[in-house]
C-alpha positions in Angstrom: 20.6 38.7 7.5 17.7 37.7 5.2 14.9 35.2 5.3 12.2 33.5 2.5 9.0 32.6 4.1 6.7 31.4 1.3 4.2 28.6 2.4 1.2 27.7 0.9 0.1 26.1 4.4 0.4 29.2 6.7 -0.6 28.2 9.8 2.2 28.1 12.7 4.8 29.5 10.3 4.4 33.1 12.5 6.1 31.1 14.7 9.6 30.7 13.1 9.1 34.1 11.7 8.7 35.8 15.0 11.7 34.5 16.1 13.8 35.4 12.7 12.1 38.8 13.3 13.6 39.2 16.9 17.1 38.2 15.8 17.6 40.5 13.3 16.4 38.7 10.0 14.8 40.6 7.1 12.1 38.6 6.4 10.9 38.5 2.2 8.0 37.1 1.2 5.4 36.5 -1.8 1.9 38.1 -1.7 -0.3 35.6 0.4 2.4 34.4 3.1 3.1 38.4 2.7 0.1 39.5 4.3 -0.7 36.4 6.5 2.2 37.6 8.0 1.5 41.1 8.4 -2.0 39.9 10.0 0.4 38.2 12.6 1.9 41.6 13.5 5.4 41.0 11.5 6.6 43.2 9.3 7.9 41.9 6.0 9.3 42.9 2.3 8.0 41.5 -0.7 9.9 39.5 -3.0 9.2 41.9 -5.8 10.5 44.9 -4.1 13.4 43.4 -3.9 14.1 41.9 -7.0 12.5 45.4 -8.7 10.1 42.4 -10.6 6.4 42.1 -10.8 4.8 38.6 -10.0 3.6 38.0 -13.4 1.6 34.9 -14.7 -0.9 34.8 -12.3 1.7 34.2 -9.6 3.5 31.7 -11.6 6.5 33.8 -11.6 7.9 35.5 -8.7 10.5 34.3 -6.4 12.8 32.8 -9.6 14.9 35.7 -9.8 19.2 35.7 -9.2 19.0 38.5 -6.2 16.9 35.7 -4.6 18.7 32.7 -5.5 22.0 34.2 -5.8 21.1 34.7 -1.9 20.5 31.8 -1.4 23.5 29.5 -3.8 25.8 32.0 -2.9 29.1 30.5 -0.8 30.6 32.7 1.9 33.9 30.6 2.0 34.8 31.6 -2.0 36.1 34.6 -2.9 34.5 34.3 -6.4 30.8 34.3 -4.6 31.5 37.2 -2.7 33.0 39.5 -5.6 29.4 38.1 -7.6 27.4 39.2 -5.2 28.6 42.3 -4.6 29.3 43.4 -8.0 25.3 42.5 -8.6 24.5 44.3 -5.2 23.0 40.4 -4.1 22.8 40.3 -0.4 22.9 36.8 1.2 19.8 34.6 2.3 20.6 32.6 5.3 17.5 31.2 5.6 14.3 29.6 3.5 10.9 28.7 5.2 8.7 26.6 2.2 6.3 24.1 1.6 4.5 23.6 -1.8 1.1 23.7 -3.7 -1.0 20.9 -2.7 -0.9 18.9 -5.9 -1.3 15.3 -4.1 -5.0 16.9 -2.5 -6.1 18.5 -5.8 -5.9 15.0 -7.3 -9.1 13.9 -6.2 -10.7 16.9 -6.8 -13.1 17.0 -10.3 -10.3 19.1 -12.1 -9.2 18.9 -15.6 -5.4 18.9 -17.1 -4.4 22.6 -17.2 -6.6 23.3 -14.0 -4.8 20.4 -11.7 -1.4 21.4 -13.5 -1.9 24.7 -11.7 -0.9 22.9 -8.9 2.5 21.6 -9.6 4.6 24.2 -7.8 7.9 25.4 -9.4 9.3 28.1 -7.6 9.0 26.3 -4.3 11.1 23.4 -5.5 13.6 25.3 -6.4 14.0 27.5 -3.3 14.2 24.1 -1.1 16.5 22.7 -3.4 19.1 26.0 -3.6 18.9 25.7 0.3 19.4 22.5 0.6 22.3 22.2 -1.6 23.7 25.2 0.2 22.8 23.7 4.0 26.5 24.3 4.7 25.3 28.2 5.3 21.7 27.8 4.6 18.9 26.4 6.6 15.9 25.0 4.7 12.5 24.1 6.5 10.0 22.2 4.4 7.7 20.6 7.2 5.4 22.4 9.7 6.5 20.0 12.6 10.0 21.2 12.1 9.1 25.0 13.1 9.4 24.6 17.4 12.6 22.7 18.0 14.1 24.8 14.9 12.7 27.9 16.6 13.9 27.2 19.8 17.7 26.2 18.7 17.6 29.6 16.8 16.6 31.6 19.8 19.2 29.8 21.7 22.0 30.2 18.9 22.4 26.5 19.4 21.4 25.8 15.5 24.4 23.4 14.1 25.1 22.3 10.8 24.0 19.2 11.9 20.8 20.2 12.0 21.4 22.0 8.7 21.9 19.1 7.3 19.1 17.3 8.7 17.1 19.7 7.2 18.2 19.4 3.8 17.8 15.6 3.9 14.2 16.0 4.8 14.1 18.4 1.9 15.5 16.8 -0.8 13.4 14.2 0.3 10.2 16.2 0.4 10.5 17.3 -3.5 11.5 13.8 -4.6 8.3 12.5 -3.0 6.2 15.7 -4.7 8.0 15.3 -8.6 7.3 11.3 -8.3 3.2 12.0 -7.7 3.3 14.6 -10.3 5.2 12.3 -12.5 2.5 9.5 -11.7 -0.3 11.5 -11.9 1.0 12.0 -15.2 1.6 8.6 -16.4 -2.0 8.1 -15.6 -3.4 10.6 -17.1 -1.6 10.4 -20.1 -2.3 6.3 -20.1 1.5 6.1 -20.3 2.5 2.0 -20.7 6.1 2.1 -21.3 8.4 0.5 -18.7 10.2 3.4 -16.7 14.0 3.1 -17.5 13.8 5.3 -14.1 11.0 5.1 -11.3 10.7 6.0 -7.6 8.1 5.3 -5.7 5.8 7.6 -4.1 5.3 6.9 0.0 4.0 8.6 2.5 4.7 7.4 6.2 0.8 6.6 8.2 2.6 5.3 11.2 5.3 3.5 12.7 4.6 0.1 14.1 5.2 -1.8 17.1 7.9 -3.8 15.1 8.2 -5.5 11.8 7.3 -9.5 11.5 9.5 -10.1 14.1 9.9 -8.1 17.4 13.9 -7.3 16.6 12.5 -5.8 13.0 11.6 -2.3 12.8 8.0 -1.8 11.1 6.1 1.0 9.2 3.3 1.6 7.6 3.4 4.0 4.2 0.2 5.1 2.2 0.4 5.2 -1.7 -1.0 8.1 -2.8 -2.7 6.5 -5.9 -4.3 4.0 -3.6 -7.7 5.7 -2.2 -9.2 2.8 -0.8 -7.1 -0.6 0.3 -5.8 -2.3 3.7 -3.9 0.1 4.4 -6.4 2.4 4.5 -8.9 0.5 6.5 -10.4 1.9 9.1 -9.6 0.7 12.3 -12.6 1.0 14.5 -11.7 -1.4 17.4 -9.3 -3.1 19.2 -5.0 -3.4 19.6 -2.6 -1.2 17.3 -2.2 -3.6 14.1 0.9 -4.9 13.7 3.1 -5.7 10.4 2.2 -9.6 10.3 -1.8 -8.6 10.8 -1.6 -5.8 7.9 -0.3 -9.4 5.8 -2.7 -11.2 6.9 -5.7 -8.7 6.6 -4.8 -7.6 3.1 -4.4 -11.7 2.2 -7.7 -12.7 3.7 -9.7 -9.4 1.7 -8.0 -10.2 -1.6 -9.6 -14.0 -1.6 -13.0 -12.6 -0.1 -13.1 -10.2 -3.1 -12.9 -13.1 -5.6 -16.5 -13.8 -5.0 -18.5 -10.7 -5.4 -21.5 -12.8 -6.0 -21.5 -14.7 -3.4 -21.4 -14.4 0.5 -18.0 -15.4 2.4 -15.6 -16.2 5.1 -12.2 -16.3 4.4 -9.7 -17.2 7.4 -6.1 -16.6 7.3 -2.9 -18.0 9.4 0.2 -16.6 8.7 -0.5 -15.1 5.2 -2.2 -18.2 4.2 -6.2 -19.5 3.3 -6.8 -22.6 6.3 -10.6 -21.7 5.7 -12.9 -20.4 2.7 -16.3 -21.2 2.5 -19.3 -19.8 1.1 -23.3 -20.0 2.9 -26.7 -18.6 2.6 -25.6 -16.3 4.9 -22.4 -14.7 6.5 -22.7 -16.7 9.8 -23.2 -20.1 7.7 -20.1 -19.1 5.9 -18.0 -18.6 8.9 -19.2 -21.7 10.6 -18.0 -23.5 7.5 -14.8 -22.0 7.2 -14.2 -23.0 11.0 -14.9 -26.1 10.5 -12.7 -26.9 7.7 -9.3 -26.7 10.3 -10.6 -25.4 13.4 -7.2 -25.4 15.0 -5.5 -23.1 12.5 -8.3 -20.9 12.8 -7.6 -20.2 16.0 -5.7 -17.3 16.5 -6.8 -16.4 12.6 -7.6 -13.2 10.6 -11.2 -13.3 9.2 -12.4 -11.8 5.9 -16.2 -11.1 4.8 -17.1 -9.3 2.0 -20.2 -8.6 3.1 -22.0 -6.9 6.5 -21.8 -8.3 10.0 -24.4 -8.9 11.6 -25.2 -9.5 15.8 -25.9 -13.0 15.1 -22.6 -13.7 13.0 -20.8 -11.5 15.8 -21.5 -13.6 18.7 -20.4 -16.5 16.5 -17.0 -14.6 15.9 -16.0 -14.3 19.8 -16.9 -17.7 20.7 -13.4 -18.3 19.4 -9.9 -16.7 19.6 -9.5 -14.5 16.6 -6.7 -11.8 15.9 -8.7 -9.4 13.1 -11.9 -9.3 11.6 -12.2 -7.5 8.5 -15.7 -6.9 6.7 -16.9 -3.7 4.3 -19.7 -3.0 7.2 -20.7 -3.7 10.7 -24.5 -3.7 12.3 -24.3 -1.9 15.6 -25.4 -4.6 17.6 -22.5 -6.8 16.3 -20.5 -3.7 17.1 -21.4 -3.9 20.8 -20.7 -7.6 20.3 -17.5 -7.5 18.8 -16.4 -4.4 21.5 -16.6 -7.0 24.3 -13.6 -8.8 23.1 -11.1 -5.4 23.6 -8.1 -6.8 22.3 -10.1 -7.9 18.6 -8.7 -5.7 15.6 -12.3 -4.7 13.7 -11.3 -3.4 10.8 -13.2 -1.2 8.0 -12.7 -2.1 4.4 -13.3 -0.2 1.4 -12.1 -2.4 -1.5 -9.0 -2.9 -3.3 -7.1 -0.4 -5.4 -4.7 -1.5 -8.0 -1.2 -0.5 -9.0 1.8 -2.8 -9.4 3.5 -5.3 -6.4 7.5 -4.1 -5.5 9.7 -6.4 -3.6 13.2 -6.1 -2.2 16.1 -8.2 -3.5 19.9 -8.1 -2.6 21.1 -5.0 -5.0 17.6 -4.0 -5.9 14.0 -4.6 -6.4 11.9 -7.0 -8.2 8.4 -5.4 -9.5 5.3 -6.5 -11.4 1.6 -6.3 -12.5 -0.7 -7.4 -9.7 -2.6 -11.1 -10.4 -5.9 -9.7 -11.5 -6.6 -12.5 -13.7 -8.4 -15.8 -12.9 -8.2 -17.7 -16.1 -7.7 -17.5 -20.0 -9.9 -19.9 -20.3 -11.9 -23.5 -18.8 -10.7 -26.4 -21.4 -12.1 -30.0 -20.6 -8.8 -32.1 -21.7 -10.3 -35.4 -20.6 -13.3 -38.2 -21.6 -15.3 -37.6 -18.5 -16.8 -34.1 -18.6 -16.8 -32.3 -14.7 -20.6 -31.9 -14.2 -21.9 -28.5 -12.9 -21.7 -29.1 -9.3 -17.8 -30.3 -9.7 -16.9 -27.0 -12.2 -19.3 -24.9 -9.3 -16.2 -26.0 -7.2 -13.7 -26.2 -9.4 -13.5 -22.4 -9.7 -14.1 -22.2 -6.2 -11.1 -23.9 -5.6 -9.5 -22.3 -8.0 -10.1 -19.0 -6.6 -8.5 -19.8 -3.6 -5.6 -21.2 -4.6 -4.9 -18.6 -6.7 -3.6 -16.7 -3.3 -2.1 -19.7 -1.4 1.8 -19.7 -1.7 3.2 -22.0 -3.8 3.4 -25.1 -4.1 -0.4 -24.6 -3.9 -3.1 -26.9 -3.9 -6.9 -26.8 -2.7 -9.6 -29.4 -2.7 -13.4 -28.4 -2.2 -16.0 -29.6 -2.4 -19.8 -27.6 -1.5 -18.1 -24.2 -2.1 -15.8 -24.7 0.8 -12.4 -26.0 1.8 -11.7 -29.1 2.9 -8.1 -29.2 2.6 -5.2 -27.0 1.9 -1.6 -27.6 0.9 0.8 -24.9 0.6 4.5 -24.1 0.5 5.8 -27.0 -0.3 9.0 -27.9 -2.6 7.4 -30.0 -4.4 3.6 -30.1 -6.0 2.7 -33.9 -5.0 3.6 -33.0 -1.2 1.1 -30.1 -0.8 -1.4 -32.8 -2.4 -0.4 -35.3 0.1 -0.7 -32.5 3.0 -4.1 -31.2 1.4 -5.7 -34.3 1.9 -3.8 -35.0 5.4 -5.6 -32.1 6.3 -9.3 -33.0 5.2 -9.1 -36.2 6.7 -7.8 -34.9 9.9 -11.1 -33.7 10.1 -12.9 -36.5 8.9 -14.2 -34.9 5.6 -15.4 -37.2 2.9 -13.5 -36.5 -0.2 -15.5 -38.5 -2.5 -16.6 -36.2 -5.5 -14.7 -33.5 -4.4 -12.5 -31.2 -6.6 -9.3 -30.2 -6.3 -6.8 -27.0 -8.0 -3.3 -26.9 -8.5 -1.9 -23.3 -8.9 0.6 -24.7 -11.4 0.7 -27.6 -13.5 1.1 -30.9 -12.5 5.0 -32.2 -13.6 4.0 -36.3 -13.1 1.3 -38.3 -12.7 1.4 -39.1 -8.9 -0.5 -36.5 -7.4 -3.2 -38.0 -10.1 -2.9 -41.0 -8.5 -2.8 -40.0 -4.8 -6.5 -38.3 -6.3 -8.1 -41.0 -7.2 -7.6 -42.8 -4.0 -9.5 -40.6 -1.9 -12.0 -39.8 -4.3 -11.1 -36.5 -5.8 -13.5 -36.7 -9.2 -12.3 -33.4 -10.8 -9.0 -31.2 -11.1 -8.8 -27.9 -12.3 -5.1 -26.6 -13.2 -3.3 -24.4 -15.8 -1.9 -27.2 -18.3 1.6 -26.7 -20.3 3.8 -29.5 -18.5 5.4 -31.9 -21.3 4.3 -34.2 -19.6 0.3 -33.3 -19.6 -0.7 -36.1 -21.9 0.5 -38.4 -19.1 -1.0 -36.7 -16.1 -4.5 -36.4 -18.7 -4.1 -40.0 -19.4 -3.9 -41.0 -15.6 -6.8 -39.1 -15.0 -8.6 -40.8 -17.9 -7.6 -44.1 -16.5 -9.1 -43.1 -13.2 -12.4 -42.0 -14.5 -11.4 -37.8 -13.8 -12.2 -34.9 -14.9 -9.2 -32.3 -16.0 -10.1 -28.7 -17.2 -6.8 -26.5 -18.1 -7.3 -22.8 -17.6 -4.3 -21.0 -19.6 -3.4 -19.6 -16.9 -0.5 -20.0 -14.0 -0.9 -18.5 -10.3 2.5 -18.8 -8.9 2.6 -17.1 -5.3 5.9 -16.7 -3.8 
């Protein structure tokens, strides 16, 4: 019986080994697991002894050889394989210990081309994949965590093909994962644009969930490897386990906060929606402003700053009932604050990173650029001009709604919310539920301004405007009917600026 160990992460693999060793196994081995295992007091043959072959390149060539994968491929229920391997004097491999060159870490590291490319492991591949094709004989172990129970079943000759199988699954699915970070890596590197006729998706499991948006849902949560920085990378430094509906939430209420990198602000979501954005001298101002826009959807909220917390702003955050609180930095007083409410999420943030947004559909998958745009451009299509105070909030608004699900529509006025309409069928009922909800609270929408995500298909939401006192609208344009809405707007004495641009959120 004959075993390949050839790791690149050594530690525990003795392990396994010691247990092959006891059985009976001849273990083979390449030159640094080689003597790694030798330290470990088991004896074992080097690959090139046995294939009478020199590792040449450096190492890049040593364990591709037929006496070792003919070992491995080989199929003790066909007469063919067994009159190959014994005319070529091949003597079977029953089992194959691997893991691969660290090409995901070396990423990050200050390498160039051929130096990273030094890390993309060929051999290795193709020793998990000849024993995973061949599970029906062959085990394959590709993860660390695998080596106790796999030990332990060995020892006991309780190993099944079950398990064998199990094992190939996970290895298969280990090189998949390695060739589509390579093949990323790549793209990038090489600034590739063309659409992949063929793509998979690199993930790596961070942790399993409580449960998915619902409690009968199953949830995880997978790291992108070309992500560094992101949500899902926040650190968590207080509070519950987050769930799959505050992960949402938190990445909802960061993405609007990072709009305004000039400026300091609160952004409060509810249920992967803005109910709160406002902007103040400082971040306390701004969260007492964004409360106060719909102080009963805030309850229960996830809050967004894109700035540090202070103890002041801190006390203000657990006067009421928050789920998450998500800032780039905390003081250490509003840490002590913040750690008296035990159940609050404080969460870490980094920044965003950028790649590409995949969703699932019946029979497939629907993927696309992120949003980073804003506008193409700020047209004044109307007689009355908006004056600098309205266009100050006009791209306030508009910076919002940009991440409010559509039908979508926000008025401000001051650089904060007064009223948000979202989700509805049609684009005159979020403006009729936008200004429900600022008058519910008794704002004063005289001279306020107000953005529609998309553009405006009649005039009535114009209309329903100028009754409260909406002066200026700010909205992407292109409806066949836009003379109309800009002639009711004329008629009402409004300003209209088009921005080329359409931020449909579904």
């Amino acid at each position: 019986m004959r075993a390949v160990i050839s790791v690149y992460r050594k530690e525990g693999v003795e392990e396994i080994a010691t247990v092959l060793r006891d059985l009976g196994y001849e273990i083979l081995s390449t030159g640094g697991t080689a003597r790694y295992l030798r330290e470990k007091g088991i004896e074992v043959e080097e690959i090139s002894k046995v294939t009478g072959f020199p590792e040449i390149l450096e190492g890049r060539v040593k364990s591709l050889h037929p006496v070792i994968h003919g070992g491995i491929l080989y199929r003790d229920w066909k007469e063919e394989d067994r009159k190959d391997i014994e005319d070529a004097g091949i003597l079977p491999v029953d089992f194959v210990v691997v893991n691969l060159y660290p090409f995901e870490e070396m990423m990050g590291k200050d390498l160039d081309l051929k130096e990273i490319m030094e890390f993309v492991d060929i051999g290795g591949p193709a020793l998990i994949r000849a024993g995973a094709k061949n599970y029906f004989r062959v085990t394959v172990v590709v993860d660390p965590e695998d080596y106790g129970w796999v030990a332990r079943k060995l020892r006991e000759g309780t190993l099944t093909e079950e398990d064998r199988a199990y094992l190939a699954w996970k290895a298969f699915n280990h090189t998949a994962y390695y060739d589509s970070v390579i093949a990323g890596f790549l793209r990038r590197a090489f600034e590739i644009d063309e659409t992949e006729r063929e793509k998979t998706v690199p993930m790596k499991l961070l942790k399993e969930l409580r449960y998915g948006e619902n409690p009968h849902q199953k949830g995880f949560l997978y790291l992108n490897p070309f992500e560094e920085i992101g949500v899902a990378r926040a650190e968590v430094l207080q509070g519950k386990e987050m769930s799959y509906n505050n992960y949402l939430d938190a990445d909802s209420a960061v993405r609007i906060a990072l709009e305004f990198p000039q400026e300091r602000v609160c952004v409060i979501v509810k249920h992967n929606n803005p109910c709160g954005v406002a902007t103040g001298k400082t971040l306390k101002e701004a969260f007492l402003r964004a409360v106060e826009t719909d102080p009963e959807s805030s309850f229960g909220g996830i809050v967004a700053f894109n700035d540090t917390v202070t103890g002041d702003l801190a006390e203000e955050i657990t006067s009421i009932f928050l789920e998450v609180v998500v800032a780039p930095e905390y003081e250490e007083e509003a840490l002590k604050v913040l750690s008296k409410k035990k159940n609050l999420r404080v969460l870490r943030f980094l920044g965003l990173g950028q790649t590409f947004e995949i969703r699932k559909i019946s029979g497939g998958f629907l993927l696309q650029d992120e949003d980073t745009s804003l506008y193409d451009r700020l047209e004044v299509v109307t007689e009355k001009r908006p004056t600098d105070k309205e266009m100050e909030d006009l791209i306030f608004a508009w910076k919002v709604c940009k991440h409010a699900r559509s039908n979508a529509v926000v008025i401000a006025k001051d650089k904060r919310t007064l009223g948000i309409g979202t989700g509805n069928v049609s684009r005159v009922d979020s403006v009729r539920c936008a200004i429900h909800r600022a008058k519910k609270y008794g704002f004063d929408l005289k001279g306020s301004a107000l953005a529609s995500e998309a553009f405006f298909p009649f005039r009535d939401s114009i209309d329903l405007c100028s009754e409260v006192g909406i002066s200026a609208i700010i909205q992407p344009g292109g409806s066949i009917r836009d003379k109309e809405v800009i002639g009711a707007c004329n008629e009402h004495g409004i300003a209209m600026v088009f921005t080329g641009t359409r931020h449909f959120k579904h």
